[in-house]
C-alpha positions as CSV (number, residue, x, y, z in Angstrom):
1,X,-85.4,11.6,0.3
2,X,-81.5,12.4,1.4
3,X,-79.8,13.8,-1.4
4,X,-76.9,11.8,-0.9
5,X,-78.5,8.6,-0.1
6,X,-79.8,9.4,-3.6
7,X,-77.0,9.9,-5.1
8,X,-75.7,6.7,-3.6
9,X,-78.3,4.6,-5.2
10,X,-78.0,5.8,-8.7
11,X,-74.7,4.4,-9.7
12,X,-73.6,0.6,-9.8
13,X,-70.4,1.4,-11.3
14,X,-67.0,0.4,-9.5
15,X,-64.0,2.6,-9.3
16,X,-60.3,1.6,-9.0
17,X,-58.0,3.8,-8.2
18,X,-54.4,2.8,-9.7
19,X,-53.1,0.2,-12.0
20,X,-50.5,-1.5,-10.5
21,X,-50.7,-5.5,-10.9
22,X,-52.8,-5.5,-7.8
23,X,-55.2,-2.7,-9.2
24,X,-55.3,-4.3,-12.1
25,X,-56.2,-7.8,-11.0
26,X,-59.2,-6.5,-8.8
27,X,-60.3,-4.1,-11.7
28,X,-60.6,-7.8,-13.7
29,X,-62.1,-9.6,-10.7
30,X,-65.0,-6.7,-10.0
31,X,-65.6,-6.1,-13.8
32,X,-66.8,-10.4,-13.9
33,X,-69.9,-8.3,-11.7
34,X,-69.9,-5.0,-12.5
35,X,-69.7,-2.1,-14.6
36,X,-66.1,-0.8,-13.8
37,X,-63.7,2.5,-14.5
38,X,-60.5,2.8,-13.8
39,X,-58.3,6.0,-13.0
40,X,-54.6,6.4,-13.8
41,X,-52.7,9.4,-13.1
42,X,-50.9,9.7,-17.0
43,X,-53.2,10.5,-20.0
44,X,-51.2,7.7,-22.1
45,X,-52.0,4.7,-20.1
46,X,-55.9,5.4,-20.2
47,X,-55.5,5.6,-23.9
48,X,-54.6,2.6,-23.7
49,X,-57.0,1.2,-21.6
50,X,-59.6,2.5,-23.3
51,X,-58.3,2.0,-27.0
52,X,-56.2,-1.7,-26.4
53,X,-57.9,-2.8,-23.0
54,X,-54.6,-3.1,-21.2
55,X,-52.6,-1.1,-18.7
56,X,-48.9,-0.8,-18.9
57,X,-49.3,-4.1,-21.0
58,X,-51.2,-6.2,-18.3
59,X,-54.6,-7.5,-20.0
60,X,-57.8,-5.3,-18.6
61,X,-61.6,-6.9,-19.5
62,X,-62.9,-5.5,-22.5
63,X,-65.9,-3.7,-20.7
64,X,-63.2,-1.7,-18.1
65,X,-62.9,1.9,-18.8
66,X,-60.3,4.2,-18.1
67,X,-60.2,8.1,-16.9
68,X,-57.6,10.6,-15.7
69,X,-59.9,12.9,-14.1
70,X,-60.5,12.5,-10.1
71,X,-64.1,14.6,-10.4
72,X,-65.5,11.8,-13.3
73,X,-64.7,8.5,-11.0
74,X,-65.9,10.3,-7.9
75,X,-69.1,11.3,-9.5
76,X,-69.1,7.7,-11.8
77,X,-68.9,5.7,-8.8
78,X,-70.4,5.6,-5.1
79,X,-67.7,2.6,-4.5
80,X,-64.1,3.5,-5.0
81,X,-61.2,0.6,-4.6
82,X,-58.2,2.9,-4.0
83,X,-55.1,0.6,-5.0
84,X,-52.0,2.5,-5.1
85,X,-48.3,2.2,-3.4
86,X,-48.3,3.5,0.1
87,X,-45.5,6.2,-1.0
88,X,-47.9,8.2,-2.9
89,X,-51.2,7.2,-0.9
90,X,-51.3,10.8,1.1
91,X,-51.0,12.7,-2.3
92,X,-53.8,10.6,-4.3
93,X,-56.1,11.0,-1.4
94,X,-55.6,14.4,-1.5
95,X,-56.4,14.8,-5.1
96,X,-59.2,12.8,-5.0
97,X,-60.6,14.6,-1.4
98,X,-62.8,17.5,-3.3
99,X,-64.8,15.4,-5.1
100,X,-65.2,12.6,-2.2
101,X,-68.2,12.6,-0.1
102,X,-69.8,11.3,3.1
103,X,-71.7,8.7,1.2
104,X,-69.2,7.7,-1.2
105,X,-67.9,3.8,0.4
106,X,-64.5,3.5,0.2
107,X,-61.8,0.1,0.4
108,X,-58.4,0.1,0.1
109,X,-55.9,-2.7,-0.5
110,X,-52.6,-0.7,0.4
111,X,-50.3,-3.0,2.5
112,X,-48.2,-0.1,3.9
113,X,-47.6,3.0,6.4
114,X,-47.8,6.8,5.6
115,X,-45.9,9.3,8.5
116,X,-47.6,12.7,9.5
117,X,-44.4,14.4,10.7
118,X,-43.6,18.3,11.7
119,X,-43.0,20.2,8.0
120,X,-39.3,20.0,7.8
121,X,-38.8,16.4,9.0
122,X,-38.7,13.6,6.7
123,X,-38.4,9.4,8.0
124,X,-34.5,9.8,7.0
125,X,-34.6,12.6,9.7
126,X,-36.2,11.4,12.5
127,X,-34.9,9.0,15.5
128,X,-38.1,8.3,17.0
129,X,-41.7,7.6,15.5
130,X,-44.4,7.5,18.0
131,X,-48.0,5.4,17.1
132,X,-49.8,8.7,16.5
133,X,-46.9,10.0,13.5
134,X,-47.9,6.5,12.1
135,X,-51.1,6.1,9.9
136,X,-52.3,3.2,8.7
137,X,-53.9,3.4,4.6
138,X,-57.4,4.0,6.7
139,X,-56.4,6.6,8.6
140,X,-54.7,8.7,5.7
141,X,-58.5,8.4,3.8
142,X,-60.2,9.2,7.5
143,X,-57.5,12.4,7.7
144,X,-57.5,13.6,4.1
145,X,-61.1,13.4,3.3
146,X,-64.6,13.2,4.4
147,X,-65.1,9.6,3.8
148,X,-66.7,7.8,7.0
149,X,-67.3,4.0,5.3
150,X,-63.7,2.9,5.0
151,X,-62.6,-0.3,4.3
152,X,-59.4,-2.2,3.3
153,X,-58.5,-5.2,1.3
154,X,-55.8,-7.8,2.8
155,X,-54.5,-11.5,3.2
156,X,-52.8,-13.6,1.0
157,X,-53.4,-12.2,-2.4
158,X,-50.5,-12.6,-4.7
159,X,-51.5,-10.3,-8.1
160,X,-49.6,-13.0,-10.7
161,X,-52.0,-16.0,-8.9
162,X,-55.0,-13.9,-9.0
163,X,-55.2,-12.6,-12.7
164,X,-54.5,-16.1,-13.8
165,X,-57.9,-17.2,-11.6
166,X,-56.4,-19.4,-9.5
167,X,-58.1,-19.9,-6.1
168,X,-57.6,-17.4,-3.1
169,X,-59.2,-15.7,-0.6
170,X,-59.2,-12.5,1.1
171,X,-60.3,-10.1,4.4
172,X,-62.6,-7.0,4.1
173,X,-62.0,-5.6,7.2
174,X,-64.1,-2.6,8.5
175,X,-65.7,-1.0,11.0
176,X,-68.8,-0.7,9.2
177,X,-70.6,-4.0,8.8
178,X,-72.3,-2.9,5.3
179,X,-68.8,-1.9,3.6
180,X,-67.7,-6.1,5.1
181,X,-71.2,-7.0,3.1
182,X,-70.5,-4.5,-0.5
183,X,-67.0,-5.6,-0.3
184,X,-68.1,-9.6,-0.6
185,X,-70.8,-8.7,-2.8
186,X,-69.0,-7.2,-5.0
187,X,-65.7,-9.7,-4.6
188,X,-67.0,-13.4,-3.9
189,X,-66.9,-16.0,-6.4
190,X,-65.8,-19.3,-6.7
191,X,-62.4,-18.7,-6.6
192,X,-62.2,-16.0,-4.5
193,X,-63.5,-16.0,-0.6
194,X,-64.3,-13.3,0.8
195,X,-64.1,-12.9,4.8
196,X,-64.9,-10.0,7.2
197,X,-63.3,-8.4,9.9
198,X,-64.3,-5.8,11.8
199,X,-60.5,-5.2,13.0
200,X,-60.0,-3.0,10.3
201,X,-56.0,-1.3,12.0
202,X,-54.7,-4.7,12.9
203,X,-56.0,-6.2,9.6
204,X,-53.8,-3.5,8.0
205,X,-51.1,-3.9,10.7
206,X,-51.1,-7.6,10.0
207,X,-50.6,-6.6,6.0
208,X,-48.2,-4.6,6.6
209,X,-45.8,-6.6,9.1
210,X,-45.6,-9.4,7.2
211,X,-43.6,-7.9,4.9
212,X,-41.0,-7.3,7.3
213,X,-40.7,-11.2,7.4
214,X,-41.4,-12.1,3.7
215,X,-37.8,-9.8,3.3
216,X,-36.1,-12.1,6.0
217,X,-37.8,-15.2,4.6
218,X,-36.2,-13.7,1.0
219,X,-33.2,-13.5,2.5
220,X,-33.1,-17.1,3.9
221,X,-33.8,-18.3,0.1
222,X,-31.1,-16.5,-1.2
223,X,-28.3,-18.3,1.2
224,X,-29.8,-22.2,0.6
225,X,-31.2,-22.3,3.9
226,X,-33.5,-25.4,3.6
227,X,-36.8,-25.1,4.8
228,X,-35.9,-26.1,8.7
229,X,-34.7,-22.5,8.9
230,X,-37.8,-20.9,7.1
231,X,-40.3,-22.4,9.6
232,X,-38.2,-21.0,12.3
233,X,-38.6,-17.6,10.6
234,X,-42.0,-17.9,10.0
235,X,-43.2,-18.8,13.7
236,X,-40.5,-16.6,15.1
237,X,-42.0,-14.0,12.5
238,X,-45.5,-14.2,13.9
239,X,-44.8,-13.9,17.6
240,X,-43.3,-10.5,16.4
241,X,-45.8,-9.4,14.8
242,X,-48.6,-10.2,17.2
243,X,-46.5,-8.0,19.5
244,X,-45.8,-5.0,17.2
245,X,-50.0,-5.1,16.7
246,X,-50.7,-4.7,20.0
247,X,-48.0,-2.1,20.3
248,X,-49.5,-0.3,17.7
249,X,-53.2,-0.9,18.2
250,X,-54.2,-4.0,16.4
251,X,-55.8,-7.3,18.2
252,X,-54.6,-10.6,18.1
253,X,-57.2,-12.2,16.1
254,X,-56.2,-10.4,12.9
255,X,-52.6,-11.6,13.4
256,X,-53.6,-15.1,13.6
257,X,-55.9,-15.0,10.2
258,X,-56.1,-14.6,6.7
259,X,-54.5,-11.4,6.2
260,X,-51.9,-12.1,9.1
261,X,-50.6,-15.9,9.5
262,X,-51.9,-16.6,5.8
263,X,-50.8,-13.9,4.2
264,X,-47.5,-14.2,5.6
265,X,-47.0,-17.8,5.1
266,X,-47.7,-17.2,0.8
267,X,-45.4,-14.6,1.0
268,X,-42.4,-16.3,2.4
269,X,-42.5,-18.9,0.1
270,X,-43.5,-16.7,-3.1
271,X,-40.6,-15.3,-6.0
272,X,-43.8,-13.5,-6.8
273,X,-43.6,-11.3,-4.0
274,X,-41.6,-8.5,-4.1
275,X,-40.9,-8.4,-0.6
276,X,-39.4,-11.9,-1.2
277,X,-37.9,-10.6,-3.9
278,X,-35.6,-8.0,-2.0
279,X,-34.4,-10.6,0.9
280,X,-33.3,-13.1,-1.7
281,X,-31.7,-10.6,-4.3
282,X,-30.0,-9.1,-1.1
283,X,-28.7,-12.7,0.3
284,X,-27.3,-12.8,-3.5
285,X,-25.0,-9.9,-3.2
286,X,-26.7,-7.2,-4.4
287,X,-27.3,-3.4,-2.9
288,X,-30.5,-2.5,-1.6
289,X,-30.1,0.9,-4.3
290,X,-29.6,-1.5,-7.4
291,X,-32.5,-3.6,-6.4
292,X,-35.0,-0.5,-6.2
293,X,-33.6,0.4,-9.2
294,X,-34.7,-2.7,-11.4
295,X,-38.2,-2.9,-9.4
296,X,-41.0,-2.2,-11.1
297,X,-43.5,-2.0,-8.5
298,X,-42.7,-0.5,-5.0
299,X,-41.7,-3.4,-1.7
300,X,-43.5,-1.9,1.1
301,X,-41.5,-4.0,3.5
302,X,-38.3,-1.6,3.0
303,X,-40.0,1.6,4.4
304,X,-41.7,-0.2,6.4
305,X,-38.5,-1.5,8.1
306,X,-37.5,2.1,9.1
307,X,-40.9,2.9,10.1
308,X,-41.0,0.4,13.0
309,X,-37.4,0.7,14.2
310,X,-38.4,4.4,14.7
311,X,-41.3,3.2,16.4
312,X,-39.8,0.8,18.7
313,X,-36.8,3.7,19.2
314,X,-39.8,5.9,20.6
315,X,-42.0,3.0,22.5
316,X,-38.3,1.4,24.1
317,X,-39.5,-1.8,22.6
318,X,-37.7,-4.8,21.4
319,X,-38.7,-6.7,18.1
320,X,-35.4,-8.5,17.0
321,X,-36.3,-9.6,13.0
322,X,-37.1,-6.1,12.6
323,X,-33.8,-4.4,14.3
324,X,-31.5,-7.0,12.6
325,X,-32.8,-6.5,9.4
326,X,-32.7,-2.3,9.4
327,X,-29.4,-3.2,10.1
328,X,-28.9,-5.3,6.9
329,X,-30.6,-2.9,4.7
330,X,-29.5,0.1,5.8
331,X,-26.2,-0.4,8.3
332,X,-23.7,-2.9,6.2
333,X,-24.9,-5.7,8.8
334,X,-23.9,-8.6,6.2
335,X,-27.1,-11.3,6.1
336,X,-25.2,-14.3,7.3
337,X,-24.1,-12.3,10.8
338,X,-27.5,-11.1,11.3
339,X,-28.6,-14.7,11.1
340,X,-26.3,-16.0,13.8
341,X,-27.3,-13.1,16.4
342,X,-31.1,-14.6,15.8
343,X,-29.8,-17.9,16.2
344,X,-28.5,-16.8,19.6
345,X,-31.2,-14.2,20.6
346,X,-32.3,-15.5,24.2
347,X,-35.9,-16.7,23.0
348,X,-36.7,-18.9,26.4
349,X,-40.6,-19.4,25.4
350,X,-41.9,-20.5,22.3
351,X,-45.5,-18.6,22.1
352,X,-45.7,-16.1,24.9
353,X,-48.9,-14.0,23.6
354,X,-51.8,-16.1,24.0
């Protein structure tokens, strides 16, 4: 028998990788099923997982343990959730790379964008982004380690909503039909659909877009805009993004589902979201360096901002939402003027992608 098909059908535990509210909600959701450990990167908090069964204060179930070492979950667990911010995705892939191997099955459920740019050049640096500098959460594990069954985890799956048990669903998206099938194995329950996708870049592309509008739609809620205006944002919002996926490699399909249109209509209208968060605190006067300041957790949707204008500065595209807002967050462009150039922008068609 294959060693490492061997190895793969010895363990039943489930790894998750980071401890964020997101992490720590799937950790809760995969331990109802499983056997389940948990890394974090300081020695402190898995004292405390494994001593109060929480994480930085959020409750963990009881049965959850906790580990700092990479070599123990890789070796612990043949199925690894890797659930950490996209700003310090390249680095825990890294560290976790010597002990991965071709058999281990691995899903993420990072809504973000890592850069592969020349040594020297940072994204504060650089003009123009083109698609291949850009890697999706899937194509950081694919480039970092010898994992070949990658998945990731996406659609409208608000952390406060799902560590309370309330109903939701989600997309496993893969090109691998058995990590679409482990994924909802491991996942489905009552409360929690699980649908599959085998899209897995514009599944992440949809993820990750949204964000751009859930700022926007922040933005609107912060100025008392009724909710006239946020539809407009919303559907405006979409035709964007189904033409920034195809840009950057992504099919339509997956802008129109769960993790796309769903995901990004619960994140308009959610104070839960942190991308939300940002717009509205922003609308309310605040600087874009106080509110990253106070934030616990990391809001994707800010890098991801720069990411694309450097992308369409490099492909000559035009994707208006995304332009105007750089310009809010990082240009002095106040809110209310960026609003009235949208308000004007020449759309002649209403849905010009299908």
């Amino acid at each position: 028998m294959d060693m490492a098909l061997k190895n793969s059908s010895k363990s039943s535990t489930i790894g998750v990788v980071g401890v964020g509210s997101f992490g720590t909600a799937i950790a809760n959701m995969l331990a109802e099923k499983s056997e389940v450990m948990v890394y974090a990167r300081k020695p402190e908090v898995v004292d405390e997982i494994n001593t109060q069964s929480s994480a930085q204060g959020k409750a963990l179930h009881a049965s959850i343990q906790g580990t700092f070492d990479p070599e123990t979950l890789c070796k612990e667990c043949n199925i690894l959730f890797f659930m950490v911010p996209s700003s310090g995705f390249q680095e825990v892939a890294r560290k976790f790379a010597p002990f991965l191997h071709p058999y281990h099955l691995v899903i993420h459920g990072t809504k973000g964008l890592c850069l592969n740019l020349p040594e020297g050049q940072t994204l504060d640096t650089v003009k123009k982004i083109k698609r291949s500098q850009i890697l999706t959460m899937s194509e950081v594990i694919q480039q970092e380690t010898v994992a070949v069954r990658v998945g990731c985890l996406a659609g409208p799956n608000l952390a406060k909503e799902l560590s309370k048990g309330q109903p939701a669903a989600t997309v496993i998206a893969s090109k691998y039909n058995e990590v679409i099938m482990e994924g909802q194995r491991l996942l489905r329950s009552d409360k929690f659909q699980v649908y599959g996708n085998s899209d897995i870049i514009g599944v992440e592309l949809s993820g990750v877009l949204k964000n751009i509008i859930a700022i926007a739609s922040g933005a609107l809620a912060g100025l008392g805009l009724g909710e006239n205006a946020r539809g407009l944002l919303i559907s405006r919002g979409m035709v964007e993004m189904a033409h920034l996926s195809n840009a950057l490699g992504g099919s339509l399909k997956s802008v129109i589902g769960l993790a796309g249109i769903g995901d990004l209509v619960a994140t308009c209208n959610s104070v839960d979201s942190r991308n939300f968060t940002v717009g509205y605190r922003l609308a309310k006067g605040e600087s874009l360096t106080e509110i990253q300041a106070s934030m616990e957790e990391v809001a994707e949707g800010v890098n991801t901002v720069k990411i694309i204008k450097g992308f369409l500065e490099a492909a000559d595209l035009r994707a208006p939402i995304t332009e105007n807002l750089y310009r809010v967050l990082f240009e002095d462009l106040e809110i209310e003027e960026a609003l009235q150039f949208l308000m004007k922008y020449p759309f002649n068609v209403d849905v010009d992608f299908v």
